[in-house]
py3Dmol code that shows the C-alpha trace and the ligand (Angstrom):
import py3Dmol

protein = """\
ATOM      1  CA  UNK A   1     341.595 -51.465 -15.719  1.00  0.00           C
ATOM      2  CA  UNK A   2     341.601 -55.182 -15.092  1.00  0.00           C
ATOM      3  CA  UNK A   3     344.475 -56.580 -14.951  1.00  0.00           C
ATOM      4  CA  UNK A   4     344.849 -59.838 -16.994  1.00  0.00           C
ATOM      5  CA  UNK A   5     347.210 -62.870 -17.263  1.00  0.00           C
ATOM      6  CA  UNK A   6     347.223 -65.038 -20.364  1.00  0.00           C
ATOM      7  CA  UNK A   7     348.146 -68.869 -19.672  1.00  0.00           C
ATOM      8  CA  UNK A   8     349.464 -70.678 -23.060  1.00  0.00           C
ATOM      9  CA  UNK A   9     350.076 -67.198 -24.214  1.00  0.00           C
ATOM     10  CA  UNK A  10     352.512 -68.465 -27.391  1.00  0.00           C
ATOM     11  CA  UNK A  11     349.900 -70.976 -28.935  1.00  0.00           C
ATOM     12  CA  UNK A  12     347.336 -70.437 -31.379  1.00  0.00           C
ATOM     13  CA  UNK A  13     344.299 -68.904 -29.511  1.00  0.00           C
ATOM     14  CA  UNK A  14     346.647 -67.483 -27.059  1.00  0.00           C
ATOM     15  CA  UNK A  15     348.718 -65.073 -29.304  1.00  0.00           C
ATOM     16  CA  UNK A  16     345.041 -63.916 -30.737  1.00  0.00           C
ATOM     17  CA  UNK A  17     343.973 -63.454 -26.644  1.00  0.00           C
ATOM     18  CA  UNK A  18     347.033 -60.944 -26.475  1.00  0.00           C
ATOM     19  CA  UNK A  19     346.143 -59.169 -29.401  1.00  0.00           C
ATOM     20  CA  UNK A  20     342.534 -58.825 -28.506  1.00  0.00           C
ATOM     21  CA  UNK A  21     343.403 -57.748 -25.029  1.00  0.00           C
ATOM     22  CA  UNK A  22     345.980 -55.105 -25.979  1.00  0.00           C
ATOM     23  CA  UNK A  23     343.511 -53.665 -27.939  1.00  0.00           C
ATOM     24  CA  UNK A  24     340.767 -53.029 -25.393  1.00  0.00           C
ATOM     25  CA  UNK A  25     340.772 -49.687 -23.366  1.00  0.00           C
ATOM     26  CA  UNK A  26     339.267 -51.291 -20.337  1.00  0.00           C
ATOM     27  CA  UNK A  27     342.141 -54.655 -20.084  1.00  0.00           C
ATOM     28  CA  UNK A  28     345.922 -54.367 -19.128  1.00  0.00           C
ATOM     29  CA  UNK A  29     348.140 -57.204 -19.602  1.00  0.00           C
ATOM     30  CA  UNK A  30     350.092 -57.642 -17.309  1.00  0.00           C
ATOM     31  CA  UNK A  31     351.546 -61.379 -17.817  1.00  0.00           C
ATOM     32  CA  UNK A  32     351.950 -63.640 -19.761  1.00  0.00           C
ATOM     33  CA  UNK A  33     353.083 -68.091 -19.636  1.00  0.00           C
ATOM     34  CA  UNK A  34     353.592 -70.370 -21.675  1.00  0.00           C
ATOM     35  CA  UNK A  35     355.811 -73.482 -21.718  1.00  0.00           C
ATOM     36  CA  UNK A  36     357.934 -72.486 -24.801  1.00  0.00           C
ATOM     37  CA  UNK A  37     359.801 -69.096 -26.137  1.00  0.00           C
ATOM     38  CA  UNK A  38     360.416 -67.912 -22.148  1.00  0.00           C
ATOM     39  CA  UNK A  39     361.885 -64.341 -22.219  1.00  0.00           C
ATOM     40  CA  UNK A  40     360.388 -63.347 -25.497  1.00  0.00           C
ATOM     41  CA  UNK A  41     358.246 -59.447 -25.415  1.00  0.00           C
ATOM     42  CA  UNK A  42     354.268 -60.396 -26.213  1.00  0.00           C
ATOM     43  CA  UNK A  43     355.442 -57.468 -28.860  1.00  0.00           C
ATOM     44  CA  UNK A  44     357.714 -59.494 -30.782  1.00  0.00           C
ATOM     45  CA  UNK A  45     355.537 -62.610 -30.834  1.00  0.00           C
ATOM     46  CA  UNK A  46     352.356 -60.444 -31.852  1.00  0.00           C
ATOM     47  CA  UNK A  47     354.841 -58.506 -34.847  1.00  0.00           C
ATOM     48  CA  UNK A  48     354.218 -55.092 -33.357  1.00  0.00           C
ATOM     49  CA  UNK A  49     357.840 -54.145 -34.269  1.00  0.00           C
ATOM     50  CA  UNK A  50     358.091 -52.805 -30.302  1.00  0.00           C
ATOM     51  CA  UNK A  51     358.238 -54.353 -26.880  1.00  0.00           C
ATOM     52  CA  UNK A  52     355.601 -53.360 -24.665  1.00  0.00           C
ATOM     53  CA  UNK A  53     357.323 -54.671 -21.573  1.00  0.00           C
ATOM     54  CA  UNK A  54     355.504 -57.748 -20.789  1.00  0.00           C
ATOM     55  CA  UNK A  55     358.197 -61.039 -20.796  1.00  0.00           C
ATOM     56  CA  UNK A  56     356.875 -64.404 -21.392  1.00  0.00           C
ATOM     57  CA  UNK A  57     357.506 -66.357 -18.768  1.00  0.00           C
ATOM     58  CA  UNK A  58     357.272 -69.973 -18.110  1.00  0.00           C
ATOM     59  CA  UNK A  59     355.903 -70.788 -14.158  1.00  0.00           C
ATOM     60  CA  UNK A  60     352.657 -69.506 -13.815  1.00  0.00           C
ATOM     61  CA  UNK A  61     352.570 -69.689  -9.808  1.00  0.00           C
ATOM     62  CA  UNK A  62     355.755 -67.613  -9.846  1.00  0.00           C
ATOM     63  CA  UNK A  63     354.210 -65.129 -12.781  1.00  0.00           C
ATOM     64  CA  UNK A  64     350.564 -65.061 -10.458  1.00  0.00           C
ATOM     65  CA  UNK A  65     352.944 -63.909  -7.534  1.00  0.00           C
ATOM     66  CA  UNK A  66     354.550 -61.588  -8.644  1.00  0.00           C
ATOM     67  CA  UNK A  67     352.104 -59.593 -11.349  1.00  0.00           C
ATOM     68  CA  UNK A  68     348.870 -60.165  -9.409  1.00  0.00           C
ATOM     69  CA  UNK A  69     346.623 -60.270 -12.129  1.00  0.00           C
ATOM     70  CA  UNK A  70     343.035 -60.225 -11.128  1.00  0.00           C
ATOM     71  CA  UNK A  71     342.046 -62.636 -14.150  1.00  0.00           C
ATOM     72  CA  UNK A  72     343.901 -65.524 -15.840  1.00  0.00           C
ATOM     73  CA  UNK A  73     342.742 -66.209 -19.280  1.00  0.00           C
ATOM     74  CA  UNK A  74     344.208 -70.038 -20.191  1.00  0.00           C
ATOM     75  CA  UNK A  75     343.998 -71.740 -23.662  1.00  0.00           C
ATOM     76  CA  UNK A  76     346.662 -74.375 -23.039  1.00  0.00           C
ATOM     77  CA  UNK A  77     346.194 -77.776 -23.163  1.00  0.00           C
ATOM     78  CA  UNK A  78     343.750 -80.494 -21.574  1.00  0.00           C
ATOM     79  CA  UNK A  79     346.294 -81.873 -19.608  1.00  0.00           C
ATOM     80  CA  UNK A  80     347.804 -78.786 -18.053  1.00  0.00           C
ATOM     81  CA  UNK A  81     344.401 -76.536 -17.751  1.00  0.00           C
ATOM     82  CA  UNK A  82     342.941 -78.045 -14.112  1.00  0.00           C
ATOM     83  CA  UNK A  83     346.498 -77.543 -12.527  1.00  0.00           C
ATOM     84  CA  UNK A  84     346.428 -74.082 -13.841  1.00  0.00           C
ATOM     85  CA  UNK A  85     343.177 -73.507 -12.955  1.00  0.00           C
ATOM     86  CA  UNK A  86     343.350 -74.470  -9.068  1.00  0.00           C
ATOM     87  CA  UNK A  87     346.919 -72.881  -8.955  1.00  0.00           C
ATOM     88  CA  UNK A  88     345.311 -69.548 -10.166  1.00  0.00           C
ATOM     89  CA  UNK A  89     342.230 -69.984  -7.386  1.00  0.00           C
ATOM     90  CA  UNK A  90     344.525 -70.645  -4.985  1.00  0.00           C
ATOM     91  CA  UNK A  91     346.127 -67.557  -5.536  1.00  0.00           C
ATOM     92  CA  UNK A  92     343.100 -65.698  -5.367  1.00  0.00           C
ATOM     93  CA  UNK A  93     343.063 -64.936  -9.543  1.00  0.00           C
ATOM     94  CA  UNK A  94     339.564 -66.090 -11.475  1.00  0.00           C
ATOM     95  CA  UNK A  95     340.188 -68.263 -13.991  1.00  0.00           C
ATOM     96  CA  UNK A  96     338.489 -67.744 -16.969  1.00  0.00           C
ATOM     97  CA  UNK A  97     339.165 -70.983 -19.249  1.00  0.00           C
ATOM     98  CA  UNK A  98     338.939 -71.748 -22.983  1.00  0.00           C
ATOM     99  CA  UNK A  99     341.011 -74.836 -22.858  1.00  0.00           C
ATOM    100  CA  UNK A 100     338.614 -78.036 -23.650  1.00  0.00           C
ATOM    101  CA  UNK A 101     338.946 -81.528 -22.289  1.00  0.00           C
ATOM    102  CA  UNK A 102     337.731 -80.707 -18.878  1.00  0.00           C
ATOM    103  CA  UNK A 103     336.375 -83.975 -17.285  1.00  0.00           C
ATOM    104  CA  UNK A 104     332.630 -84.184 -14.917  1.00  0.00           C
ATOM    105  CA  UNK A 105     334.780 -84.818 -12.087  1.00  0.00           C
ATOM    106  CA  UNK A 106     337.626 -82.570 -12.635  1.00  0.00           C
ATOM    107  CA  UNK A 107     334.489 -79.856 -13.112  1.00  0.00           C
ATOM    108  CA  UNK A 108     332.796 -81.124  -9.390  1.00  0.00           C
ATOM    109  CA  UNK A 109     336.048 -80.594  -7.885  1.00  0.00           C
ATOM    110  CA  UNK A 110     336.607 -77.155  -9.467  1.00  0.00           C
ATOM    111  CA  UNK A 111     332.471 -76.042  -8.367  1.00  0.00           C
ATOM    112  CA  UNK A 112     333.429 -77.617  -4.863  1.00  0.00           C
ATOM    113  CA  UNK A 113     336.835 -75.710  -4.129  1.00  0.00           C
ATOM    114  CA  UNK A 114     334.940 -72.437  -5.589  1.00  0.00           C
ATOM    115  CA  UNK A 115     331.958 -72.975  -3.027  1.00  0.00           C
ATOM    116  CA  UNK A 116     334.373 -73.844  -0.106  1.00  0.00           C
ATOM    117  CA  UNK A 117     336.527 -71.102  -0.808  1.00  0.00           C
ATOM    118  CA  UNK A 118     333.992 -68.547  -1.870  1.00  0.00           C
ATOM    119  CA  UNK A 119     336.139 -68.463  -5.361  1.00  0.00           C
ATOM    120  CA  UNK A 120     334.635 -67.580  -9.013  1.00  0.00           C
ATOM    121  CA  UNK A 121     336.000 -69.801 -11.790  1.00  0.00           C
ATOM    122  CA  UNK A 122     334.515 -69.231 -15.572  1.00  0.00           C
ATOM    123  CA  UNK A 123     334.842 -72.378 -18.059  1.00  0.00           C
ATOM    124  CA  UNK A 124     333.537 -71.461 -21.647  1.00  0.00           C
ATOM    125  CA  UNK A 125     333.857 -74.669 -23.866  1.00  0.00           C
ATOM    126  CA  UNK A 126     333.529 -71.965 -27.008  1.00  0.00           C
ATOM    127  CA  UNK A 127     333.629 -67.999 -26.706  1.00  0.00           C
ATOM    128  CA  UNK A 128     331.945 -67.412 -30.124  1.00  0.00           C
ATOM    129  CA  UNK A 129     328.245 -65.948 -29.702  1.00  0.00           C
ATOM    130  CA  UNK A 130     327.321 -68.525 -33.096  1.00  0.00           C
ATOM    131  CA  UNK A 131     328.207 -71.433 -31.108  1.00  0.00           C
ATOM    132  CA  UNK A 132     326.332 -70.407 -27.947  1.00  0.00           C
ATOM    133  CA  UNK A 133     322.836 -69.641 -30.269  1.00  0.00           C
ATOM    134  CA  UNK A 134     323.864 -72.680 -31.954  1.00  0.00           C
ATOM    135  CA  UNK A 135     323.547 -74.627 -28.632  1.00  0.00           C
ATOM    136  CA  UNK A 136     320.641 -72.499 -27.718  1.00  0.00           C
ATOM    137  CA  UNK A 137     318.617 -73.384 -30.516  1.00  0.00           C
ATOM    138  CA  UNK A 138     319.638 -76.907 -30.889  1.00  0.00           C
ATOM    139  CA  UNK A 139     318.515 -77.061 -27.288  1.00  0.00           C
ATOM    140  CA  UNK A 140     314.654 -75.565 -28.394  1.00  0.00           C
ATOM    141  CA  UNK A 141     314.702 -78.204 -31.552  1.00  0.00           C
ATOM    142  CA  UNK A 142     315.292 -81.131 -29.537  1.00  0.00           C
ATOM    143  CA  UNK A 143     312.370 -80.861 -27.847  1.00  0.00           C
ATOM    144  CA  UNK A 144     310.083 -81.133 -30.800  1.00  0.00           C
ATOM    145  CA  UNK A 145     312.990 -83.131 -32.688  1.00  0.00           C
ATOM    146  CA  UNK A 146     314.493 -85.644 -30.527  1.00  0.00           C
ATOM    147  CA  UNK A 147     315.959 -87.713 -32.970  1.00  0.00           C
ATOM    148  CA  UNK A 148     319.622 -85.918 -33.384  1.00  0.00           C
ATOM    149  CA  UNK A 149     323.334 -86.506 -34.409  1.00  0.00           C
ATOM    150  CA  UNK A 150     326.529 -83.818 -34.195  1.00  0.00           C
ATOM    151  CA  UNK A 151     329.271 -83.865 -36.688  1.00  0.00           C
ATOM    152  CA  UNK A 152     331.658 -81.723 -35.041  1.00  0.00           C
ATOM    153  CA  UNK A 153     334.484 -80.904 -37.313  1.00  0.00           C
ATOM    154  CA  UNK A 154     337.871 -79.267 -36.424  1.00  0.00           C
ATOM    155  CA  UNK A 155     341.395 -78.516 -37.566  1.00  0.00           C
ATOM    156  CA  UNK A 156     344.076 -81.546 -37.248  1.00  0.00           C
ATOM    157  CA  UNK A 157     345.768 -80.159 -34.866  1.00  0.00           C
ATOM    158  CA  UNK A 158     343.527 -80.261 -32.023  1.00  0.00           C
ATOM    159  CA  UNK A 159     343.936 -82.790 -28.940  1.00  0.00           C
ATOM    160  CA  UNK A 160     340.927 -83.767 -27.611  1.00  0.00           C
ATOM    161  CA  UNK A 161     337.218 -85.481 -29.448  1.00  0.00           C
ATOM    162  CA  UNK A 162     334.822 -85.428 -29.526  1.00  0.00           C
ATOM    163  CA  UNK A 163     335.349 -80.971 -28.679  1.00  0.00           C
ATOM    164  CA  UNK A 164     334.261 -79.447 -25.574  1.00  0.00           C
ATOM    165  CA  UNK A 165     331.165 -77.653 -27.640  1.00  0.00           C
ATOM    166  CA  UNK A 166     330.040 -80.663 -28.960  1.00  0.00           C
ATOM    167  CA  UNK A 167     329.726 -82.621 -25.461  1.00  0.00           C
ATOM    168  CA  UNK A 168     327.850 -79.516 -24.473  1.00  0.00           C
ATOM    169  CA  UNK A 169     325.970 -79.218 -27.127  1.00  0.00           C
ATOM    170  CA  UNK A 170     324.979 -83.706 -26.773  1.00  0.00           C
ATOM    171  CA  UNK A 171     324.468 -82.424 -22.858  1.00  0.00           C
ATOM    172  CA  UNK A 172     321.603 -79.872 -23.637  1.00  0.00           C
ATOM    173  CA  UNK A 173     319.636 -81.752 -26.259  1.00  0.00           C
ATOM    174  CA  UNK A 174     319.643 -84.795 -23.662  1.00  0.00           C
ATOM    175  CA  UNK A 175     317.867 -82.717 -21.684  1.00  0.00           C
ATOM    176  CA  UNK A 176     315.616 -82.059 -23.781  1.00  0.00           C
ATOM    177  CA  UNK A 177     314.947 -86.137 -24.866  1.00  0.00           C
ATOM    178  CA  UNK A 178     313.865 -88.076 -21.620  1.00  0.00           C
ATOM    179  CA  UNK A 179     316.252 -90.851 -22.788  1.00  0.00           C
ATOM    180  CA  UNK A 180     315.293 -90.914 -26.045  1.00  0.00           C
ATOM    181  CA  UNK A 181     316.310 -93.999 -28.141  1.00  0.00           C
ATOM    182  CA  UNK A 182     317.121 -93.644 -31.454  1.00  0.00           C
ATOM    183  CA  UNK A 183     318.117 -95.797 -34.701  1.00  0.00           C
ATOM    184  CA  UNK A 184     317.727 -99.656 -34.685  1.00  0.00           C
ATOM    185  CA  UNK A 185     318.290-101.998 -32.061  1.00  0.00           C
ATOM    186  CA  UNK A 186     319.802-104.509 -33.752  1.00  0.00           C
ATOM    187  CA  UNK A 187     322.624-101.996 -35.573  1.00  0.00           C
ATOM    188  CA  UNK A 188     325.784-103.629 -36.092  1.00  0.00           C
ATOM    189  CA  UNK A 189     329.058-101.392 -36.305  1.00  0.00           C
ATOM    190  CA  UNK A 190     330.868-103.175 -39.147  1.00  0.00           C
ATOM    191  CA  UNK A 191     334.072-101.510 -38.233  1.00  0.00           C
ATOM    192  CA  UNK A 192     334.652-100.476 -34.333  1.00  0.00           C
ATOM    193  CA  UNK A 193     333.429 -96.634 -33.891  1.00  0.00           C
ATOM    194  CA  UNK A 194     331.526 -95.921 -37.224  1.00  0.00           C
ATOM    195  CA  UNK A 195     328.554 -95.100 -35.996  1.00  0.00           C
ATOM    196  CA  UNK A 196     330.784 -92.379 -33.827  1.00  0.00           C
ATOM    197  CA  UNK A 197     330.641 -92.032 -29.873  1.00  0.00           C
ATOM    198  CA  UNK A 198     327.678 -92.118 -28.072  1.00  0.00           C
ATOM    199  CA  UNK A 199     326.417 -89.023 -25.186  1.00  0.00           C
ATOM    200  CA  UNK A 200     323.281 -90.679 -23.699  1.00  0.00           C
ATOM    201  CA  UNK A 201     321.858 -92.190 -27.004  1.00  0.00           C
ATOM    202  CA  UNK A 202     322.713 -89.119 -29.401  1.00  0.00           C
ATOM    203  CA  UNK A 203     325.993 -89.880 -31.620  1.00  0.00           C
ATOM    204  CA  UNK A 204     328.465 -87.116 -31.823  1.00  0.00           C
ATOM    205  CA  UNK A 205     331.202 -87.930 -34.926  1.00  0.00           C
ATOM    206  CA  UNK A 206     334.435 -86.104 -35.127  1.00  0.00           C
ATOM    207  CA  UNK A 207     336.083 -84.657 -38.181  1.00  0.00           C
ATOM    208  CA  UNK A 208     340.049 -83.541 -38.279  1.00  0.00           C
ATOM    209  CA  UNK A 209     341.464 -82.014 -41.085  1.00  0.00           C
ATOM    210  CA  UNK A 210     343.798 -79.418 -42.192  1.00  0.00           C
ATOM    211  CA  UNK A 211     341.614 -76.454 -43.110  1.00  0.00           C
ATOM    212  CA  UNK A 212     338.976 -76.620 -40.796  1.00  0.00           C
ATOM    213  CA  UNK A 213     338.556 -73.920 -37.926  1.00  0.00           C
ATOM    214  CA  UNK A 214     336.194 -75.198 -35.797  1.00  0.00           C
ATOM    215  CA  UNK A 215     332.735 -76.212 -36.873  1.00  0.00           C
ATOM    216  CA  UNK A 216     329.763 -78.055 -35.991  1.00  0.00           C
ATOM    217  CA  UNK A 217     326.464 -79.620 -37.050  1.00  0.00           C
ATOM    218  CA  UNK A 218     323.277 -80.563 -35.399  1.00  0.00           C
ATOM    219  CA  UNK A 219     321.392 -82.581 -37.401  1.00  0.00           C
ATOM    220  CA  UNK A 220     317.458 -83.138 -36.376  1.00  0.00           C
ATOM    221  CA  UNK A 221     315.575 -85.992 -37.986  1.00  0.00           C
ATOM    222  CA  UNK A 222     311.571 -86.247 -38.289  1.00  0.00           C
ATOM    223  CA  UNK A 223     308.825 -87.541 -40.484  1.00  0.00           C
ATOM    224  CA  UNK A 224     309.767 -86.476 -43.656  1.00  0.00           C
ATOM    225  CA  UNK A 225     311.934 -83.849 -42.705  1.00  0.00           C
ATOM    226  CA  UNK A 226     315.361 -82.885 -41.434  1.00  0.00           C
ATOM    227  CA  UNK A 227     316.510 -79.711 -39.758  1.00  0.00           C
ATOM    228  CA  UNK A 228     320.230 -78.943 -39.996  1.00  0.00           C
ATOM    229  CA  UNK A 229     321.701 -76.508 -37.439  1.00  0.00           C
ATOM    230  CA  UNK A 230     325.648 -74.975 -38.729  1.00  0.00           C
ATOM    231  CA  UNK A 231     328.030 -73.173 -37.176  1.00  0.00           C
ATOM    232  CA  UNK A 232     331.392 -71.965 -38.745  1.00  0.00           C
ATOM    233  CA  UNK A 233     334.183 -70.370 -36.775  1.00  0.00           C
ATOM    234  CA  UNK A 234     335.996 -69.247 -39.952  1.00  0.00           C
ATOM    235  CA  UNK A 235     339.020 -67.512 -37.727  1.00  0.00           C
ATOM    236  CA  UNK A 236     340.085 -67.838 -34.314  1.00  0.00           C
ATOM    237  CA  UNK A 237     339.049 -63.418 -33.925  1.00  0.00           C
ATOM    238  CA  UNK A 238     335.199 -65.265 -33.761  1.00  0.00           C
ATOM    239  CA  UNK A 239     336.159 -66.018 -30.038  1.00  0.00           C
ATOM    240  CA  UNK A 240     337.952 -62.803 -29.092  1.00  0.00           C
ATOM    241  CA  UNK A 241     334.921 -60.804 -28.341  1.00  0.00           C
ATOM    242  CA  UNK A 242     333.511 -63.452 -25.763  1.00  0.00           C
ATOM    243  CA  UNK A 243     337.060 -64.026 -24.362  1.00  0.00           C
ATOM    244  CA  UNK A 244     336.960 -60.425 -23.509  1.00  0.00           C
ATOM    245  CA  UNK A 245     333.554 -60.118 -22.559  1.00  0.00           C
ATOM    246  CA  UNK A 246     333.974 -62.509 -19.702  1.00  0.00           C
ATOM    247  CA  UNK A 247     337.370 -61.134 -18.184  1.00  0.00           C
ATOM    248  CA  UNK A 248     335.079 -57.802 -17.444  1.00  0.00           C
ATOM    249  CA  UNK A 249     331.931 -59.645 -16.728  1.00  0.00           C
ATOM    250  CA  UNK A 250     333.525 -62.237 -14.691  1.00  0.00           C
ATOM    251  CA  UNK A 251     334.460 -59.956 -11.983  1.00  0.00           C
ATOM    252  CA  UNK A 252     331.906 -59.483  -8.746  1.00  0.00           C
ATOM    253  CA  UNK A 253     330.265 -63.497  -9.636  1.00  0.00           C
ATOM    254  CA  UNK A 254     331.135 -65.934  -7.034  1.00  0.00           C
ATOM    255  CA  UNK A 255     331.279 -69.833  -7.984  1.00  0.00           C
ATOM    256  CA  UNK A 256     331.971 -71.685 -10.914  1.00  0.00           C
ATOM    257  CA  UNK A 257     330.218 -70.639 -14.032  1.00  0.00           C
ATOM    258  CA  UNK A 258     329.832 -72.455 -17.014  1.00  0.00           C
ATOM    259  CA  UNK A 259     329.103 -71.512 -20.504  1.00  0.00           C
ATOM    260  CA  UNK A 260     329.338 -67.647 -22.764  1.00  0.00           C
ATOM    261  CA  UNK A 261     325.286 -67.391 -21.862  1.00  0.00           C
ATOM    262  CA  UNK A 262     325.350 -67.441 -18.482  1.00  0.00           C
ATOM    263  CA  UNK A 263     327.501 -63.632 -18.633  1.00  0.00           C
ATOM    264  CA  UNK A 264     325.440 -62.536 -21.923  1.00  0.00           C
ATOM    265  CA  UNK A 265     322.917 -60.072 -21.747  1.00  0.00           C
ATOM    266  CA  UNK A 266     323.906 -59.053 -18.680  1.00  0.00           C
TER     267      UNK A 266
END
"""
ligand_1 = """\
48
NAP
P 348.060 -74.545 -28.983
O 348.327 -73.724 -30.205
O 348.717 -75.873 -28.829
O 348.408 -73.611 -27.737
C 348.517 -74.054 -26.434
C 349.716 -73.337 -25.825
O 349.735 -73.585 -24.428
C 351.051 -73.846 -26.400
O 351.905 -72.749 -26.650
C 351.561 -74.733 -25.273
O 352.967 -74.851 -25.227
C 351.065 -73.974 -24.066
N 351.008 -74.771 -22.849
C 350.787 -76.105 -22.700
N 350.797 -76.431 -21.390
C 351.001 -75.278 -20.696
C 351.105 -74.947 -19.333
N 351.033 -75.888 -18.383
N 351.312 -73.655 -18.974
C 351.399 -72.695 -19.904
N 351.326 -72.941 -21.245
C 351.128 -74.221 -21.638
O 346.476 -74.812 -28.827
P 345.270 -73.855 -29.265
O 344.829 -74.192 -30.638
O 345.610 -72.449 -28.927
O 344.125 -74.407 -28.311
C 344.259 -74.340 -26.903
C 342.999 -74.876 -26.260
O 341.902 -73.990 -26.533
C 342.543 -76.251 -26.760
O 342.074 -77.015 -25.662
C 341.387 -75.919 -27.698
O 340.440 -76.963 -27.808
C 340.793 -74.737 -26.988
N 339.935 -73.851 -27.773
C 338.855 -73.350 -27.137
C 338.044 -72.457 -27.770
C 336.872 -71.862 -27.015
O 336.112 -71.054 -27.574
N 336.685 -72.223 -25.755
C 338.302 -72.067 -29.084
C 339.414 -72.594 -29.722
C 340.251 -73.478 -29.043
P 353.643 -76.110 -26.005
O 353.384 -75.880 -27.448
O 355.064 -76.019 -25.601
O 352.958 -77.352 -25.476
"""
view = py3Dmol.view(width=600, height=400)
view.addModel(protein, "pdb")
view.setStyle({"model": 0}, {"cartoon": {"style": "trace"}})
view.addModel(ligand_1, "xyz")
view.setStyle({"model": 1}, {"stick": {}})
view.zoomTo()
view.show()
């Protein structure tokens, strides 16, 4: 059995993590944080009609201490995650992170303490297998199809734009591009932002609405032709199989390691 932590355990994607994990044969919870609702039983906040003797509580060094869960998963919130994160690695637990808003140097410092340390972190921008073949295949277009925007589009509710997907998906079709420029030089934004943020030349625009899950578009221009590439998470369940992938697949890799494809097919 591994034994598993959730971090942010009383939020949206948390409460599904708990109901995914007590579900699996092969996953024990065996504690759970979160900021609000300390003292509650992950029973009554997952309607079970039972306790299943697992408290939320609210400090997560004092929860690592005394639990010792092997894994922590955390979907909490962009400000919070990189303090959880180096609290669970220095408590010898692998962090295995859903929480977006990660920054390149907050990342370098993460790879750095793993390599010193001889830690394993696992950072996962999105846990759905869609998105990763998504990303995959945007990543094959681009190189015949440089020209390329992302409409990412997400629920109103969520903190940080454009999403951690979409920044990874703008990071692998750069790759791809040599620098590509695109659209004309002498563009004028009429109002500030329309033409959306820009990753190395490619435009990523953000959508928030009520109703939305979390979605996303790569859109490839050429001669006479365009080539649209859509995922839809239509439920937050569409990450639950990756989350749980990577607390079993996590264990016995050393370093940080970035991204649902680097553990698949395995
Ligand atoms: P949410 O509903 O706001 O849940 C976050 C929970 O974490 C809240 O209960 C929050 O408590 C709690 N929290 C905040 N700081 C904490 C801390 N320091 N320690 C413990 N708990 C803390 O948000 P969500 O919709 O679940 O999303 C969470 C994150 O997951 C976001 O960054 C989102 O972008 C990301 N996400 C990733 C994926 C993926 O596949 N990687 C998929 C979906 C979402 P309070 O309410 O009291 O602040």
């Amino acid at each position: 059995m591994i034994r598993v932590m959730v971090s942010g355990a009383n939020g949206r994607m948390g409460r599904e993590v708990l109901r995914a994990l007590t579900q699996d044969p092969e996953c024990e919870i065996v504690a759970a944080v979160d900021l609000k609702a300390a003292g509650e039983d992950i029973g009554e906040i997952l309607g079970l009609g039972k306790a299943v003797g697992v408290r939320l509580e609210a400090d997560l060094e004092s929860a690592i201490r005394e639990h010792k869960p092997q894994v922590m998963v955390d979907f909490t919130h962009p400000k919070a995650v990189v303090g959880n994160v180096m609290t669970a690695l220095r408590n010898g637990v692998i962090p295995v992170v859903g929480t977006t808003g990660i920054t390149e140097p907050d990342l370098a410092a993460i790879r750095s303490f793993c390599d010193e340390h001889r830690a394993t972190c696992f950072i996962c921008p999105n846990f759905s297998i869609g998105a990763v073949l998504m990303m995959r295949f945007a990543q094959e277009a681009a190189r015949y199809l440089p020209h390329c925007e992302i409409i990412e589009l997400h629920h109103d509710q969520k903190l940080d734009a454009p999403s951690g997907t979409a920044l990874l998906t703008a990071k692998m079709v750069a790759a791809e591009r040599n620098g590509q420029k695109q659209g004309h030089p002498d563009e004028e934004e009429k109002i500030p932002g329309a033409r959306g943020a820009e990753y190395d030349g490619l435009r990523i625009h953000s959508v928030r609405l009520p109703g939305y899950v979390a979605h996303q578009e790569v859109i490839f221009g050429g001669v006479g032709q365009i080539l649209t590439i859509r995922h839809d998470s239509l439920a937050r369940e569409s990450f639950m199989p990756g989350v749980v992938l990577a607390c079993k697949k996590i264990i016995g890799r050393q370093g940080l390691v970035v991204g649902l494809d680097q553990l698949l097919g395995e």
